[in-house]
C-alpha positions as CSV (number, residue, x, y, z in Angstrom):
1,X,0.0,0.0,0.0
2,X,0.8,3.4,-0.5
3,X,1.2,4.7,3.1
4,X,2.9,7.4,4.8
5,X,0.3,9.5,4.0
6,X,-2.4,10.2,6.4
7,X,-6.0,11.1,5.1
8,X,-7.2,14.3,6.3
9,X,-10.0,16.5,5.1
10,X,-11.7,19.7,5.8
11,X,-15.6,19.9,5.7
12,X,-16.8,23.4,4.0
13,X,-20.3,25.1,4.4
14,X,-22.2,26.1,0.3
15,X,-21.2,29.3,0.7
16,X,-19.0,32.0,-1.2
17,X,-17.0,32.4,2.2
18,X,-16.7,28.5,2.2
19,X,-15.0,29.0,-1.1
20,X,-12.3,31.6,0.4
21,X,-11.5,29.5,2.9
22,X,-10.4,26.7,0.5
23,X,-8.8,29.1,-1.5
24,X,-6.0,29.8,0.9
25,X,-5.4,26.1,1.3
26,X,-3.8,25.3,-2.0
27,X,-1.0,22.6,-2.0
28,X,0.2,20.2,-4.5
29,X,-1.2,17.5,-2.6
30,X,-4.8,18.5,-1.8
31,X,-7.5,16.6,-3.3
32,X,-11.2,18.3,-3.9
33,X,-14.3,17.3,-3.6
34,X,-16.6,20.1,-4.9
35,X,-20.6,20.8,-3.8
36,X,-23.4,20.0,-6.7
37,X,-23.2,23.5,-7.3
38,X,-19.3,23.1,-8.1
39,X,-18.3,25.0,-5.0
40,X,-15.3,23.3,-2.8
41,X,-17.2,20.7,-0.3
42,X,-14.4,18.5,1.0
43,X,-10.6,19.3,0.8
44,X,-7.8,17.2,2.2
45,X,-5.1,14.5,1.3
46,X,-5.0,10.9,1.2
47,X,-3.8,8.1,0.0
48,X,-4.3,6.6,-3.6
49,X,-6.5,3.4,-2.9
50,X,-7.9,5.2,-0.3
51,X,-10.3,7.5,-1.6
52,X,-13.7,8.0,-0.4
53,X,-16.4,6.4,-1.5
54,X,-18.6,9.3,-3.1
55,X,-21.8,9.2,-5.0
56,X,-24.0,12.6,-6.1
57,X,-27.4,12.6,-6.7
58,X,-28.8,16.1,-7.8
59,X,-28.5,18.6,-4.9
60,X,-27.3,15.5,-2.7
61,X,-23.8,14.5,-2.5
62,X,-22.4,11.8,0.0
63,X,-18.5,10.7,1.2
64,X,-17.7,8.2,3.2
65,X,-14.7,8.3,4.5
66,X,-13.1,4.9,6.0
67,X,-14.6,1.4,6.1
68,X,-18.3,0.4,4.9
69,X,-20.2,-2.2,3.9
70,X,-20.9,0.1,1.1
71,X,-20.3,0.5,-2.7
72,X,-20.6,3.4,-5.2
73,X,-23.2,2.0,-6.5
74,X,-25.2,1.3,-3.8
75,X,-24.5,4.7,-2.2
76,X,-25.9,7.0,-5.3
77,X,-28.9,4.7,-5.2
78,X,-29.3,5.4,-1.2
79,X,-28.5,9.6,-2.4
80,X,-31.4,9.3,-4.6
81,X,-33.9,8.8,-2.1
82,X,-32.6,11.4,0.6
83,X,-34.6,14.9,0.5
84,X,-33.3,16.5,4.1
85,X,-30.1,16.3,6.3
86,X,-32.2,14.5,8.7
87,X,-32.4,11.2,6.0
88,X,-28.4,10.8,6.2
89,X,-28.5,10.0,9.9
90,X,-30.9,7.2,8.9
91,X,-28.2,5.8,6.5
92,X,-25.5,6.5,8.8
93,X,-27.4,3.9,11.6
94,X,-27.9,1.4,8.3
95,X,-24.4,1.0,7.2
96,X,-21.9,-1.1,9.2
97,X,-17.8,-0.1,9.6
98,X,-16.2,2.4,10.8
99,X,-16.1,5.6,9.0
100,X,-17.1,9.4,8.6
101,X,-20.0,10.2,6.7
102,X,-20.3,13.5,5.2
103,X,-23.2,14.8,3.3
104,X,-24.3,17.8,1.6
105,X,-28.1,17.8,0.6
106,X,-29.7,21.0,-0.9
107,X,-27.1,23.8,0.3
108,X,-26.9,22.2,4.0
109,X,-23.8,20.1,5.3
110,X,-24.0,17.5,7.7
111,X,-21.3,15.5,8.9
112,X,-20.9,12.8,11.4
113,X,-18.3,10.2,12.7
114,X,-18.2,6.9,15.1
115,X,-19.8,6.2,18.5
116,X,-16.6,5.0,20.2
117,X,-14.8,8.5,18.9
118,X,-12.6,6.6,16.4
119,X,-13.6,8.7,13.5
120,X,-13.6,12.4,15.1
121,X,-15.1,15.3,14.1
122,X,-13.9,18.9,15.4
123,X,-15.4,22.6,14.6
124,X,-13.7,25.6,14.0
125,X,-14.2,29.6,12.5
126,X,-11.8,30.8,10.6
127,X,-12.8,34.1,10.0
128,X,-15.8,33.7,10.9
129,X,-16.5,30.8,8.5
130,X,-17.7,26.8,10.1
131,X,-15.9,24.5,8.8
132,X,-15.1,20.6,10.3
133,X,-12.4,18.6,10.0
134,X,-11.3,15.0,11.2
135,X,-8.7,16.2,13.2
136,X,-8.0,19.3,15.5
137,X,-4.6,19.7,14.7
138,X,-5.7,20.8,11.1
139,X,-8.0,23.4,12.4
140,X,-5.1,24.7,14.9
141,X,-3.3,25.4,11.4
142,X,-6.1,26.9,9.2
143,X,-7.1,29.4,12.2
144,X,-3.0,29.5,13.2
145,X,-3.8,28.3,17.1
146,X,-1.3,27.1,19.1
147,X,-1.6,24.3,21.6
148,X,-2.1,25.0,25.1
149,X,0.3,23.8,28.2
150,X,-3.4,23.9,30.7
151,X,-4.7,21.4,28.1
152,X,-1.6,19.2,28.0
153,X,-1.8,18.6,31.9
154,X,-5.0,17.3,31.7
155,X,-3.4,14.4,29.9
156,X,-1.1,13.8,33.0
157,X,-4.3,12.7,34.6
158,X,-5.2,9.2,34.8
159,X,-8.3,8.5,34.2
160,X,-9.6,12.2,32.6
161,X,-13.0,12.0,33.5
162,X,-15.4,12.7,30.5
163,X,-16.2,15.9,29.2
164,X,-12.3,16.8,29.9
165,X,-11.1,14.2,28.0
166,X,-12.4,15.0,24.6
167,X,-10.9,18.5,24.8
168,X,-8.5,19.5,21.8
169,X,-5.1,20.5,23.1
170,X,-5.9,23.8,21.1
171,X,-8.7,26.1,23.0
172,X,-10.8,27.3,20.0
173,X,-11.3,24.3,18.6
174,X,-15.0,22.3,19.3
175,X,-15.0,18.9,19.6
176,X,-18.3,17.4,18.0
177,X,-19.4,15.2,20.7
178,X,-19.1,11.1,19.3
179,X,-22.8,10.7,19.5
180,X,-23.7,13.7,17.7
181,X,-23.7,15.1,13.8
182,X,-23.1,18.6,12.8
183,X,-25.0,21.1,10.6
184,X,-23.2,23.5,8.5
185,X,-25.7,25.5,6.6
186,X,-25.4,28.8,4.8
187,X,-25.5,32.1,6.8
188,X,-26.5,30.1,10.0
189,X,-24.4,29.4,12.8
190,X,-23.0,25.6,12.9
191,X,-25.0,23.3,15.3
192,X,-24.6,19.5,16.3
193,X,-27.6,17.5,17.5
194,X,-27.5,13.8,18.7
195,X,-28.4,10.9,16.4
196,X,-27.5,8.5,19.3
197,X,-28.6,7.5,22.7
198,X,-27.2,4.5,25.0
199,X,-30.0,1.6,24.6
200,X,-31.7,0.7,27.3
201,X,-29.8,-2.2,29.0
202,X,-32.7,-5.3,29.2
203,X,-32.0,-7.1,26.0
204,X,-31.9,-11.2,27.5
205,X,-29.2,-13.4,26.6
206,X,-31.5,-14.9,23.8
207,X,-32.1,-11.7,22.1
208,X,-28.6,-10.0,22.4
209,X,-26.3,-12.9,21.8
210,X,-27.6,-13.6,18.0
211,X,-28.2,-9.1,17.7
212,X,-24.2,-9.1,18.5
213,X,-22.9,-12.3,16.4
214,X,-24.7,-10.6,13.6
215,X,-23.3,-6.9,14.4
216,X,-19.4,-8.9,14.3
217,X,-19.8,-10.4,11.2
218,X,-20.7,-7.2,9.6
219,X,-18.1,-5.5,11.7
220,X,-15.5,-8.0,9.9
221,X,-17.4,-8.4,6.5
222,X,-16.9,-4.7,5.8
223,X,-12.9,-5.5,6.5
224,X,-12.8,-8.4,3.9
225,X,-15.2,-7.7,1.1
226,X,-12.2,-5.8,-0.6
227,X,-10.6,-9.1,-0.7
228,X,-7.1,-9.3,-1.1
229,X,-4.9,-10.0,1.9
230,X,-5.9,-9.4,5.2
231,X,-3.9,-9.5,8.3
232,X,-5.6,-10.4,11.6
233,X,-3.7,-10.8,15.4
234,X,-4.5,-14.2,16.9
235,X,-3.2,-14.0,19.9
236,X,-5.2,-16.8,21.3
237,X,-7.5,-14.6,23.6
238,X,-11.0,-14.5,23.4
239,X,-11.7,-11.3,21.7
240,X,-9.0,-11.6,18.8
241,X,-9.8,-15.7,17.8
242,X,-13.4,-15.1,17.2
243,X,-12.4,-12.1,14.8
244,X,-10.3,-14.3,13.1
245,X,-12.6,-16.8,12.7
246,X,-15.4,-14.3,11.2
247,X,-12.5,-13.0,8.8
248,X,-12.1,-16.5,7.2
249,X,-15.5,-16.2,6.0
250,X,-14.6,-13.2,3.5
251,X,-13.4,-13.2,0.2
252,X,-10.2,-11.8,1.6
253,X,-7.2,-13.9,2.1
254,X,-6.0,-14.4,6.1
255,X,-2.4,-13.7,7.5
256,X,-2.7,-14.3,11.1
257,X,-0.9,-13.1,13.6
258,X,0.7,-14.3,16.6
259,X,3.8,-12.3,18.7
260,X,4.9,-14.3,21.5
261,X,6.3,-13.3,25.3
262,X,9.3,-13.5,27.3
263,X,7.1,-15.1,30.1
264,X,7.6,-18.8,29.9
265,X,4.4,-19.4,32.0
266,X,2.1,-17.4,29.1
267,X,-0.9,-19.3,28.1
268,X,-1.8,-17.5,25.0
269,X,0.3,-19.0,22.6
270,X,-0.8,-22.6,23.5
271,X,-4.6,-21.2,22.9
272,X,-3.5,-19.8,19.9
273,X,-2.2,-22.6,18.5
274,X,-5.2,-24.6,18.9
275,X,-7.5,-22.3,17.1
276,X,-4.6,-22.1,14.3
277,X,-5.0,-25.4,13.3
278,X,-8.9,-24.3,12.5
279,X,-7.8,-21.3,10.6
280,X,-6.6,-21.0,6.4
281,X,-4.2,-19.2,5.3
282,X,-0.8,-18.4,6.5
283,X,0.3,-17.8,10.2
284,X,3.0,-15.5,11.2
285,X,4.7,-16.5,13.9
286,X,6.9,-13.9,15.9
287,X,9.1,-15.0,19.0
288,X,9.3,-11.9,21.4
289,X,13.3,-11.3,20.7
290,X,12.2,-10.7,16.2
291,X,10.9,-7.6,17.4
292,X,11.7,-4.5,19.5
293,X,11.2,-4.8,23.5
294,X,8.5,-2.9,25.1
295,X,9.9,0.9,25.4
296,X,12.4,0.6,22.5
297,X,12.7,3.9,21.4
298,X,11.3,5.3,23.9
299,X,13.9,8.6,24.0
300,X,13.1,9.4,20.1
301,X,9.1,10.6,19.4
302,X,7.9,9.2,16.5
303,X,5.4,11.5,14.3
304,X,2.9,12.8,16.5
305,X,-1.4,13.6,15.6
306,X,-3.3,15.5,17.4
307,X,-3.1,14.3,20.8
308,X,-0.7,12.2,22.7
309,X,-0.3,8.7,22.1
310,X,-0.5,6.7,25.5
311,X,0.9,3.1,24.4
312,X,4.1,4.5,23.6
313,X,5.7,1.7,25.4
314,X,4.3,-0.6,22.2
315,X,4.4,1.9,19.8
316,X,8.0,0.5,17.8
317,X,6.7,-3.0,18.0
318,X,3.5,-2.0,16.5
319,X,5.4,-0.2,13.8
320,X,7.8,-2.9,13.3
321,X,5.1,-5.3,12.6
322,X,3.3,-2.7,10.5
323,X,6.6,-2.9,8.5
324,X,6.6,-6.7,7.7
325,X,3.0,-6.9,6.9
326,X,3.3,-4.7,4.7
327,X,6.0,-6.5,3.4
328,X,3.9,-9.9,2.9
329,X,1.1,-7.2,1.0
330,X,-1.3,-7.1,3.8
331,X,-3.7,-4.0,3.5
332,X,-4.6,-4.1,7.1
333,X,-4.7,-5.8,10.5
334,X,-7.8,-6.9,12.8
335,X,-7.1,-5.9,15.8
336,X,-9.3,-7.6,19.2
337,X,-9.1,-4.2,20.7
338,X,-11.7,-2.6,22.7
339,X,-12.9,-5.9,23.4
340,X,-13.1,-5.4,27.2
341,X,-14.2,-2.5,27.1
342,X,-17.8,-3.5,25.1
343,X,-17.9,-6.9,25.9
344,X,-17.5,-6.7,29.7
345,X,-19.0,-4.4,32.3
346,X,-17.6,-2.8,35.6
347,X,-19.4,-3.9,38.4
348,X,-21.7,-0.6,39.1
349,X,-24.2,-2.4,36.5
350,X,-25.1,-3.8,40.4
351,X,-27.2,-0.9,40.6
352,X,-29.4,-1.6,38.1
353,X,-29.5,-5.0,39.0
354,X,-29.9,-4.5,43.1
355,X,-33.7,-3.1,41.5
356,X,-34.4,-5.3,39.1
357,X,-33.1,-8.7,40.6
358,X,-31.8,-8.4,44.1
359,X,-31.2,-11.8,45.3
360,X,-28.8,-12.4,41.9
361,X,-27.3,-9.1,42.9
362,X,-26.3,-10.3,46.4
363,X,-24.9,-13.5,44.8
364,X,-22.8,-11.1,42.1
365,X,-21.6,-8.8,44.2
366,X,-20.3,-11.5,46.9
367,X,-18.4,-13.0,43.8
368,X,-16.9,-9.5,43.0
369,X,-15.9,-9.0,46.8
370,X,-14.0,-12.5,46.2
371,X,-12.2,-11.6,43.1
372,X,-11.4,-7.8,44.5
373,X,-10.8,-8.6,47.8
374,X,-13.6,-5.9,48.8
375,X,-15.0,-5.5,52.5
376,X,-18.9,-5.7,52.5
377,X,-19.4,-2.0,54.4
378,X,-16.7,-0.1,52.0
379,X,-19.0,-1.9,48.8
380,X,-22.2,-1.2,49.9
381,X,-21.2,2.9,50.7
382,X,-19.8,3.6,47.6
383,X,-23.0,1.2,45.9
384,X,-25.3,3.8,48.2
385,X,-23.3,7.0,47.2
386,X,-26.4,8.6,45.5
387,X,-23.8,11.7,44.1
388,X,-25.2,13.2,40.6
389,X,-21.8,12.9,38.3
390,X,-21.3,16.9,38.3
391,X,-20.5,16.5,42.3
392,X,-18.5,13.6,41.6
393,X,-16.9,15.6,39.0
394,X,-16.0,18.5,41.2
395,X,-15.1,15.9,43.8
396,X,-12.5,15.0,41.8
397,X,-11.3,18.1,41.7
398,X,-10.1,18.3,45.9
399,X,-8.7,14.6,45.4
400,X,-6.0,15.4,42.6
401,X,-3.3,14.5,44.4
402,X,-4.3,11.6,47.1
403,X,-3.4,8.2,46.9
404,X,-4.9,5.7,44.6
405,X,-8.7,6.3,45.2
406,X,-9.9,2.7,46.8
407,X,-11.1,-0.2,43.9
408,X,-14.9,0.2,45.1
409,X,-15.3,3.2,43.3
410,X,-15.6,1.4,40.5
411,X,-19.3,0.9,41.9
412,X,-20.2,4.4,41.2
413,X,-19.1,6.9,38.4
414,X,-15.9,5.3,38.2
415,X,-12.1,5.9,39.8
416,X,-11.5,10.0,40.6
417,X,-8.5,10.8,38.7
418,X,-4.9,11.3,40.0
419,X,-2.1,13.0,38.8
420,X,1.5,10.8,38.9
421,X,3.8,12.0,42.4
422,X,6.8,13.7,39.9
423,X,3.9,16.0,38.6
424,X,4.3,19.3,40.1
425,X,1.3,21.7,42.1
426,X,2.0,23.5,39.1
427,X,0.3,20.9,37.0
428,X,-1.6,20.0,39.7
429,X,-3.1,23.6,39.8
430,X,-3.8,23.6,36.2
431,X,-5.7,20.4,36.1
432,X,-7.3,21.5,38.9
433,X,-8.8,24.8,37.7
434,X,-9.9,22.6,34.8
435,X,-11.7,20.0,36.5
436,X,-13.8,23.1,38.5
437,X,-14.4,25.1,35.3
438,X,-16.2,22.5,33.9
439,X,-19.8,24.0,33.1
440,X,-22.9,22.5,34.6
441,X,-24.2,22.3,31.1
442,X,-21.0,19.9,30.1
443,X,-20.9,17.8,33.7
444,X,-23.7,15.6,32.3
445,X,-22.7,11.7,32.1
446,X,-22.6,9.4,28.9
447,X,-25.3,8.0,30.1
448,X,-27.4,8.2,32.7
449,X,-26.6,4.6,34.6
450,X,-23.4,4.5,35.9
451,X,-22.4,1.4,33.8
452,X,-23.2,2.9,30.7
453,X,-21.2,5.5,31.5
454,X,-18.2,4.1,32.8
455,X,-18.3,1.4,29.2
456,X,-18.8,4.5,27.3
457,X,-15.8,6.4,28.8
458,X,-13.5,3.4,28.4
459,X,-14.5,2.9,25.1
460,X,-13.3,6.4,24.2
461,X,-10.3,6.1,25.9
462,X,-9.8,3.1,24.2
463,X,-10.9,4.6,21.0
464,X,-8.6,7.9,21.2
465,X,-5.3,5.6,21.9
466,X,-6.4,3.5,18.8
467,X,-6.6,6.5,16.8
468,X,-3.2,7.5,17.0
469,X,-2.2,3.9,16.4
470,X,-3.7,3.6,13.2
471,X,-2.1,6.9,12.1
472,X,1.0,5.4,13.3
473,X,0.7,1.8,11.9
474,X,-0.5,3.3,8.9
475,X,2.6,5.3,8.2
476,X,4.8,1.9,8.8
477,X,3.0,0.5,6.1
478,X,0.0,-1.4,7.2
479,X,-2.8,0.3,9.7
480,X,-5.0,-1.4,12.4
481,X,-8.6,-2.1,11.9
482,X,-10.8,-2.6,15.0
483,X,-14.6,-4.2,14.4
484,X,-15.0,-4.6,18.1
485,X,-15.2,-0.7,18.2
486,X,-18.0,-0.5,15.5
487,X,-21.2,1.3,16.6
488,X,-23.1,-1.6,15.4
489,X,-21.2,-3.7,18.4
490,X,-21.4,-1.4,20.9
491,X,-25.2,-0.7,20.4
492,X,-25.4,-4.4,20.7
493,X,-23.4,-4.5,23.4
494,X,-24.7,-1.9,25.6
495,X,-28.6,-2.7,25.2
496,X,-27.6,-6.6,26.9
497,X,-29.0,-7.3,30.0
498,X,-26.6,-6.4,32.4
499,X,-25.6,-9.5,34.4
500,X,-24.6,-10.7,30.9
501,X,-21.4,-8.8,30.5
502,X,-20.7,-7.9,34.3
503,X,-21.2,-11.8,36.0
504,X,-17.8,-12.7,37.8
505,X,-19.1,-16.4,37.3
506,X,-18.0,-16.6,33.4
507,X,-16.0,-14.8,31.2
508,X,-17.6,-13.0,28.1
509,X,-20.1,-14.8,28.2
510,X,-22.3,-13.0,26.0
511,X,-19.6,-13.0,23.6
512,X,-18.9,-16.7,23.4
513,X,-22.9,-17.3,22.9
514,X,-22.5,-14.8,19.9
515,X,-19.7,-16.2,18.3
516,X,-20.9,-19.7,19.2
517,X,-22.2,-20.5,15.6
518,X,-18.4,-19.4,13.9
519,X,-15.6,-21.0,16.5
520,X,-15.3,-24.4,17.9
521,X,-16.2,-24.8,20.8
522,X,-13.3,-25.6,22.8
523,X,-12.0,-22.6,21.4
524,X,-14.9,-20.6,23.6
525,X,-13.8,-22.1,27.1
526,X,-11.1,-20.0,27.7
527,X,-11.6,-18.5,31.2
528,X,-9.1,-15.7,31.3
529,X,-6.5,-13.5,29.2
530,X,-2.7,-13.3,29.3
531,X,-0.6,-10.7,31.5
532,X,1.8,-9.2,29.6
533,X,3.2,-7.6,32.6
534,X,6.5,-9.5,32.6
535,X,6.8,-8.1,28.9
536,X,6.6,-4.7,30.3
537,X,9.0,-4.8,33.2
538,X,12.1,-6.6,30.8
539,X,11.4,-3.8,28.1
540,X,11.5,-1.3,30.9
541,X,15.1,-2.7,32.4
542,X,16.6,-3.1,29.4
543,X,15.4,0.5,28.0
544,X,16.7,2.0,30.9
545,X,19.1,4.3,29.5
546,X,17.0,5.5,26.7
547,X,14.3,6.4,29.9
548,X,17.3,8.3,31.6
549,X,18.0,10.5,28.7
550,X,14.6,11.3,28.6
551,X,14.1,12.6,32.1
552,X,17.6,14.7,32.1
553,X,16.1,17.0,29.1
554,X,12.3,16.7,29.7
555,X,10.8,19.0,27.3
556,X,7.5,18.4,30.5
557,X,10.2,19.7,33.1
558,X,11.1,22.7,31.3
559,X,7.5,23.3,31.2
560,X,7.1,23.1,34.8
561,X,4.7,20.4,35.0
562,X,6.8,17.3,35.6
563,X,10.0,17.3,38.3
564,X,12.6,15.4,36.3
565,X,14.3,13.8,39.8
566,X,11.1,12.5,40.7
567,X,10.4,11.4,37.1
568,X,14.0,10.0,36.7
569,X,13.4,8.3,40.3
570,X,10.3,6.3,38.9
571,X,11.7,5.3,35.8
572,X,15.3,4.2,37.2
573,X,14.3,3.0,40.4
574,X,11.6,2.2,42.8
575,X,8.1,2.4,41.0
576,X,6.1,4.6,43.3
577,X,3.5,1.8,45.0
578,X,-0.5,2.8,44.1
579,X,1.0,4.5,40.7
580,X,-1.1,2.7,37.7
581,X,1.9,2.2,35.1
582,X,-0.7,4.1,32.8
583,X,0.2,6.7,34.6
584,X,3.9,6.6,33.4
585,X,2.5,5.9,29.6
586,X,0.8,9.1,29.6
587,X,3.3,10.9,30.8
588,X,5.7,9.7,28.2
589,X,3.1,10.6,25.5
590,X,3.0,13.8,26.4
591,X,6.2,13.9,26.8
592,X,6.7,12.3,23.4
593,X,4.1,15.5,21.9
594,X,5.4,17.9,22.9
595,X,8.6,17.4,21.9
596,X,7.3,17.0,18.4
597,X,5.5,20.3,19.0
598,X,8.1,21.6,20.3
599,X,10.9,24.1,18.5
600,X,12.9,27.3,19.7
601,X,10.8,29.3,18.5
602,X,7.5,27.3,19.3
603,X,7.9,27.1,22.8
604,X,8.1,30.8,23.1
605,X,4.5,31.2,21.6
606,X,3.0,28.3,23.6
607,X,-0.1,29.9,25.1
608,X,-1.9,28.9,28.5
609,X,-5.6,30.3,29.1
């Protein structure tokens, strides 16, 4: 494939102003997509191979932009029958993939991207005019913004709470929240309105088992209908098999995938073996010392996007094995990602279930005391905590710089966020002002139960970190796919009962009686996943110089939001007890973007609000 160059586009309003806007934007590289009325509509760059798939229809035009289980044809047929904006979002819940959909019906724009936040959209006026594009940091340069130190703080958090974490590092630019479309129309300010709401959780395990199996296999259909040669990770857990399993059905040709571990004691490749002697095609097999360590490279950034990139400890292996699928001709890679986050639930779904079910309640939530180690009184006070989310948010705010928050709270709204000890009350100061400027209006939850709302805000975590990996994997030569991220599958996915993706009596189960009809059964038994944990802490020793040289010239330090002794301390020695090691990867992501960001000159202009 092609690679190395990213697709990005800008979304323009019918209007004469629209026009002057694209006017200034002339390169050698940038592609047009004009409005019926031959005015510019879409401009960007990407890749030959990689178009969009666009069909017009008199005053209708419509671009999809990624994967869809879609074809020209198909699409100008679906154009002919749309006669408002309002129509699109109907074909936008029709069509499965992941993708942007962009339309432009009778002088009126409308644009919208993925649930999970995948596919982005942002908003921004240069000079006055709307116009979207897919990624904020093209906005910062067509309205010449600079990126903010308060913003990049926030990312020292871990976890940013929701509606913080969707924030562009450049103030002026609007994210378009995931579930919602935007409206550019002429001489009206732009608008976004919702086309999504979290289903109501009571689908039973006879209903929503066959509704997901069917949203998977046109999650990996839409991957394989090009055919040629797809790549797919079989790692031998139970999100990744199935997927591989569903991508044998295609017309596509399958390269799996399977990297192994320095742990001795790891039980994946043993699983994945079995289900490899189900599978076609070719297996590549890739011992642990064929590819970089975890943190390799960690001391040189690689090309940054918009935001920072927390599996930065992964990122050169990721690369590396972009690289040699690209060198076997793969066009992409299934990826199981987001797999825990959709397919199981954090424990607060006890809430909902304490109502509905209370004896199967008690018997869950003595099996999640077991597993967690949980007293009975410190469960049932944060299961009783009856705190809307905006006090939990400004809660959150005091707590910044406490110890680890206790396990329980993943009972309620989720855990408070902390910021790493080397941060500084600089930092700490900037995040917090954040967390207590947050608007009424904008402290309202993902959705209204607190289980919805903690999948939702993993999912976009999940989502955001995937984003940049793509762009990276991409750039090596052959990107990551992720079905399990689909809205399709997380629609699914949320509207099952409950009980069905929370139980601690089973593993996934909702997920094995989905994919039940596709894998062999001994495939399904699988009761657990592998820790890669050993992985981690070898990559870390043996990386340890590259960490050093990091800390001494910390472009976070000079900054004033990190202190490098207590940074150097962490990395080198002792791993502060309570930290989460997500902790450390965000701080090397941002770390690792602003660096990138970061020249003599740059630095100077750097604003904070």
């Amino acid at each position: 494939m092609s690679g190395h160059r990213r697709t990005r586009f800008v979304v323009l309003p019918d209007s004469p102003a629209g026009s002057v806007v694209a006017a200034g934007q002339g390169t050698a590289e940038r592609r047009t997509l004009p409005h019926p009325g031959g005015r510019p509509w879409i401009i960007g760059t990407w890749p030959d191979g990689e178009e969009p798939l666009v069909a017009h229809a008199g005053p209708v035009g419509l671009a999809v932009f990624g994967t869809a289980d879609t074809d020209e044809h198909r699409l100008r047929r679906r154009a002919e029958r749309i006669r408002d904006p309002y129509d699109v979002l109907a074909l936008g819940r029709e069509l499965a993939g992941s993708f942007h959909l962009v339309a432009t019906v009778h002088g009126t724009v409308i644009a919208r991207g993925s649930l999970s936040g995948l596919r982005r959209l942002h908003l921004a006026e240069p000079d006055g005019v709307p116009v979207l594009a897919d990624h904020a940091d093209t906005l910062a340069a067509l309205t010449r913004r600079t990126p903010s130190l308060d913003r990049l703080a926030l990312r020292l958090a871990h976890p940013l709470p929701h509606p913080l974490d969707a924030l562009p590092l450049w103030p002026g630019i609007t994210p378009v929240p995931a579930h919602h479309a935007a409206l550019l129309a002429p001489g009206r300010p732009a608008r976004t309105l919702a086309h999504w709401q979290p289903p109501a959780p009571d689908r039973p395990r006879a209903e929503a088992a066959p509704a997901l199996g069917h949203a998977l296999r046109r999650a990996v259909d839409a991957r394989t209908r090009a055919g040629g040669l797809v790549a797919a990770d079989l790692s031998g857990g139970l999100d990744s098999t199935p997927l591989c399993f569903l991508a044998a059905r295609g017309p596509a040709d399958l390269l799996t995938v399977t990297i192994g571990s320095t742990d001795p004691h790891h039980d994946d490749a043993a699983w994945a073996d079995r289900a490899a002697r189900h599978l076609p095609g070719e297996r590549l097999l890739l011992p642990p010392d064929a590819l970089p360590a975890m943190f390799a490279g960690i001391d040189t950034p690689g090309p940054q996007g918009d935001e920072p990139l927390p599996w930065t400890r992964t990122r050169a292996r990721d690369e590396a094995v972009a690289r040699l699928l690209a060198a076997h001709g793969a066009r992409t890679r299934i990826s199981g990602e987001g797999g825990d986050e959709v397919l199981q639930l954090l424990p607060a779904y006890l809430r909902l279930l304490a109502a509905r079910r209370p004896a199967t309640a008690a018997r869950h939530l003595r099996g999640h005391r077991a597993r967690l180690r949980w007293g009975l009184t410190a469960a049932l006070r944060t299961l009783a905590d009856p705190r809307p989310y905006p006090a939990w948010l400004a809660h959150a705010a005091d707590d910044l710089t406490h110890p680890a928050p206790p396990t329980t709270r993943i009972l309620g709204w989720g855990p408070e966020p902390r910021l790493p000890p080397w941060t500084t009350p600089r930092a700490a100061d900037l995040v917090r002002a954040q967390l207590r400027a947050v608007r009424a209006a904008d402290a309202v939850p993902l959705a209204p139960r607190h289980a919805q709302h903690q999948a939702l805000h993993m999912v976009r975590h999940s989502a955001s970190a995937m984003r940049q990996l793509i762009e990276a994997t991409a750039a090596a030569g052959t990107p990551y796919t992720v079905p399990l991220l689909d809205d399709h599958v997380l629609d699914a996915c949320l509207a099952a009962e409950p009980a069905l993706r929370g139980t601690p009596f089973a593993y996934k189960p909702l997920l094995t009686a989905a994919v039940a009809p596709d894998v062999p059964e001994e495939l399904l038994r699988r009761t657990g996943k592998g820790d890669f944990s050993p992985d981690a802490h070898q990559g870390l020793a043996r990386h340890r110089p590259e960490l050093a040289a990091l800390t001494e010239d910390s472009a976070l330090a000079r900054a004033g939001l990190v202190d490098p002794d207590a940074l150097r301390r962490a990395c080198l020695g002792l791993y502060p007890p309570g930290t989460p090691y997500a902790a450390l990867d965000a701080t090397l992501a941002c770390e690792h973007w602003l660096r990138a960001h970061e020249s003599a000159a740059e630095a100077a202009r750097i604003a904070v609000i």
